[in-house]
N, C-alpha and C positions, 0 to 999 in steps of 0.2 A: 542699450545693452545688445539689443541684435543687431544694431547697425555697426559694434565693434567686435562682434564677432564675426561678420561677414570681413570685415576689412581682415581680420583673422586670417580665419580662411583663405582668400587670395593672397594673402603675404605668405604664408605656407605653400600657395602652389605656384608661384612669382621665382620662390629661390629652388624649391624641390628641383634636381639634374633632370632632363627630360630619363625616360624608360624604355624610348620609342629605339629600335633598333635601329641603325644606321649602314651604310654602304660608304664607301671611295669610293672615289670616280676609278682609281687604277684598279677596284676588284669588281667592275661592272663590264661587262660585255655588250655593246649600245647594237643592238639589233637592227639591220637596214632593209631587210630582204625576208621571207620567209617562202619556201616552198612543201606540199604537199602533196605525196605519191601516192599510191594504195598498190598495192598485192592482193591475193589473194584474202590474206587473216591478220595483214598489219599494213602501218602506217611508216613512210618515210617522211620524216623529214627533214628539211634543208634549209641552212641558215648560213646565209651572209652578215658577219656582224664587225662593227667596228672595238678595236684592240686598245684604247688610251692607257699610254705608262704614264703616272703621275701628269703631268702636265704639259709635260714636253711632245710638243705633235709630232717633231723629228720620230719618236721612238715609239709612234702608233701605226697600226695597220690592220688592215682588212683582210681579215681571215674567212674559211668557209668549214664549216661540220657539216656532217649529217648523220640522224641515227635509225633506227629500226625498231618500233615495237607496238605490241597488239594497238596502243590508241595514242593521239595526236599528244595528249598529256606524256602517258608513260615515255615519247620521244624526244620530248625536248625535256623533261627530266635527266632523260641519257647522254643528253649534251650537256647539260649543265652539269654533270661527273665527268665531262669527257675534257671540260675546257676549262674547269675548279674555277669557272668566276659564275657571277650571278647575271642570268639573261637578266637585259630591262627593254622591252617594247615599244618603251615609247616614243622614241623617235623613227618606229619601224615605217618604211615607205610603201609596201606592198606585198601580197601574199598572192602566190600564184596557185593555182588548185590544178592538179594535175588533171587528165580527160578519165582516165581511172578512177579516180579519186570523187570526180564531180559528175560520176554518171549514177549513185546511189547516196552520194556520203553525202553531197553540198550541204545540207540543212545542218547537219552536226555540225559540220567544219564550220560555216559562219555563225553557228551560235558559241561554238569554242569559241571565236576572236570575240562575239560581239560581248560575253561575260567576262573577257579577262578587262581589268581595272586599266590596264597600260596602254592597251591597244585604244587608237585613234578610231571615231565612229564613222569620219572621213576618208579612212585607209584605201586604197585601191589594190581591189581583187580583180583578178580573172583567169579564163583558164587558158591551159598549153597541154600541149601533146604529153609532155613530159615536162612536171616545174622543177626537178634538177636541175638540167640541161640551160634552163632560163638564169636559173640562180649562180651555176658555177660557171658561165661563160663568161671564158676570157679571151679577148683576141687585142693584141698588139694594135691592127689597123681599124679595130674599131672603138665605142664607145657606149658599149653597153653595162650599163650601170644601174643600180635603184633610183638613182636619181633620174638618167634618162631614161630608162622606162617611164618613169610616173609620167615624167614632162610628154612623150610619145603618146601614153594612150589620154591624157585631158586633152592632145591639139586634137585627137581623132576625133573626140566625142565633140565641141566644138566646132569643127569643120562637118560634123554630121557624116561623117565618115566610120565612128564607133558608135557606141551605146555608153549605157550609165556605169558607172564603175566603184562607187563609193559603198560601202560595206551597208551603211543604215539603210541605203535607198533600196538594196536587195532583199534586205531582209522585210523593209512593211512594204513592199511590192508583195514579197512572197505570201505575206501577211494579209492580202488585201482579197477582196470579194473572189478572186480567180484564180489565186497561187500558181501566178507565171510570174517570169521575169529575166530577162537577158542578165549577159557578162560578158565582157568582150573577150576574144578567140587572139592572144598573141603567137608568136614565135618568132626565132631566131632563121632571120631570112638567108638564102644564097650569096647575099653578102655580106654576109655575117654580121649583122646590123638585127635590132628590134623594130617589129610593127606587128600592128593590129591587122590582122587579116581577115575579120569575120567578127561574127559573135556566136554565144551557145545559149539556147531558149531550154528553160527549163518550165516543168508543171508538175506541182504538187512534189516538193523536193527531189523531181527525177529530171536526166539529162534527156530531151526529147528529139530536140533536133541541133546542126550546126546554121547558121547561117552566110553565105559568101561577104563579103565587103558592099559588095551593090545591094544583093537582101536587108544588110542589116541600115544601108542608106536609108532606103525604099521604106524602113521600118520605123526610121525618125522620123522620115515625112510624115508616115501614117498619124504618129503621137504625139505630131506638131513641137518636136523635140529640137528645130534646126534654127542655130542661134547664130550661124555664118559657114555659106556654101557659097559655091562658085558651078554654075552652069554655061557649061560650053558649047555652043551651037557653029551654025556652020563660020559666021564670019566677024560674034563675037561672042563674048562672055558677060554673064549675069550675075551679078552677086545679090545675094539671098540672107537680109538677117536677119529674115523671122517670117514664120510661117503659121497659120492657123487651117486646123485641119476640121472639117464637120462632115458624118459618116450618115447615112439614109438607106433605110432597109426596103426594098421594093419586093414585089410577087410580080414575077413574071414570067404565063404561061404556067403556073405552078410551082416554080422553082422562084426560093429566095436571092435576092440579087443587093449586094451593097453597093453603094453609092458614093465613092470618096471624094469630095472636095478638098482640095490645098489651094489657098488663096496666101 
């Protein structure tokens, strides 16, 4: 008797219509880009998103919003009244954090991405001068893109030229015995082109310092982070695909003195 009641039961929930709400694909707005400003008492945000009409790619395009208000939430609320379709995240490629915005906010702001369900745990952050400027550039003779950025700042970290860029890795770094942890430093260079040109060292969710391109080398080295570099001397060049680093604290004369090996 209970084993045809169960069979019951899953015949009832087998034909039951699902309940679960639903989306088109033409009333979705496919998110590629996301950037983040700060003001003084509010939040911009800026969004590059892709446009699908039904099916036909012909009759799709990539558009740009942005909105204004007290918190990162309330602003892409305002975009989603502003553009009547429904953001979806999850093909998002990268969220830039503006130098305003990640000189007090960082910690909110990536634990905004790291609870929302859509957002990738793999996503690539970092910051810029101004992440509008990153998000809505467009130029004819160049190729700046969410796509190419992402591909620009993994070659950097890679050639040990950047740092770490992935959302999870920021956040249990920040997490971890010392609450530091880099992001790499992009912009929109003199030829109008993207690159990494630094990173930004944070402690205890504050913006502390920036670091140059060499620094933040100098920095991989240190954390035995260098998975393929190229060293150029005077008559030729070394290639480098891994490195291990061990650190030794001395007294000397009374003053502590570290000791860095790179082998």
């Amino acid at each position: 008797m209970r084993r045809l009641s169960l069979v019951t039961l899953f015949l009832i929930f087998f034909f039951l219509p699902s309940c679960l709400p639903s989306t088109q694909l033409s009333e979705r707005a496919i998110v590629e880009a996301i950037g983040i400003d700060k003001t003084a008492d509010s939040f911009t945000v800026s969004i590059v998103y892709y446009n699908p009409e039904s099916n036909n790619a012909e009759n799709s395009q990539t558009s740009f919003v942005k909105h204004t208000a007290k918190s990162i939430s309330s602003a892409i609320s305002g975009i989603n009244s502003k553009i009547s379709k429904k953001l979806y995240f999850g093909h998002n490629n990268i969220v830039v954090i503006g130098e305003n915005a990640a000189k007090n906010n960082v910690r909110s702001i990536l634990k905004h991405f790291e609870s929302d369900p859509q957002t990738k745990s793999d996503i690539c952050v970092f910051v810029a001068e101004n992440a509008e400027e990153i998000i809505a550039h467009k130029d004819e003779n160049s190729e700046v893109n969410p796509q190419t950025i992402l591909k620009i700042t993994e070659n950097s970290l890679n050639l040990g030229e950047g740092c770490e860029y992935r959302l999870y890795k920021a956040i249990a770094t920040d997490r971890g015995y010392c609450s530091a942890f880099v992001l790499p430093l992009g912009k929109i260079s003199e030829e109008k082109s993207f690159e990494i040109s630094g990173s930004c060292l944070f402690k205890d969710g504050s913006l502390v310092d920036e670091l140059s391109k060499q620094e933040t080398r100098g920095l991989q080295w240190y954390n035995g982070n260098i998975h393929r570099s190229i060293i150029s001397l005077e008559n030729y060049d070394i290639e480098v695909k891994a490195c291990e680093t061990t650190v030794k604290t001395l007294v000397i004369n009374g003053s502590p003195v570290f000791k860095i090996t790179i082998s």
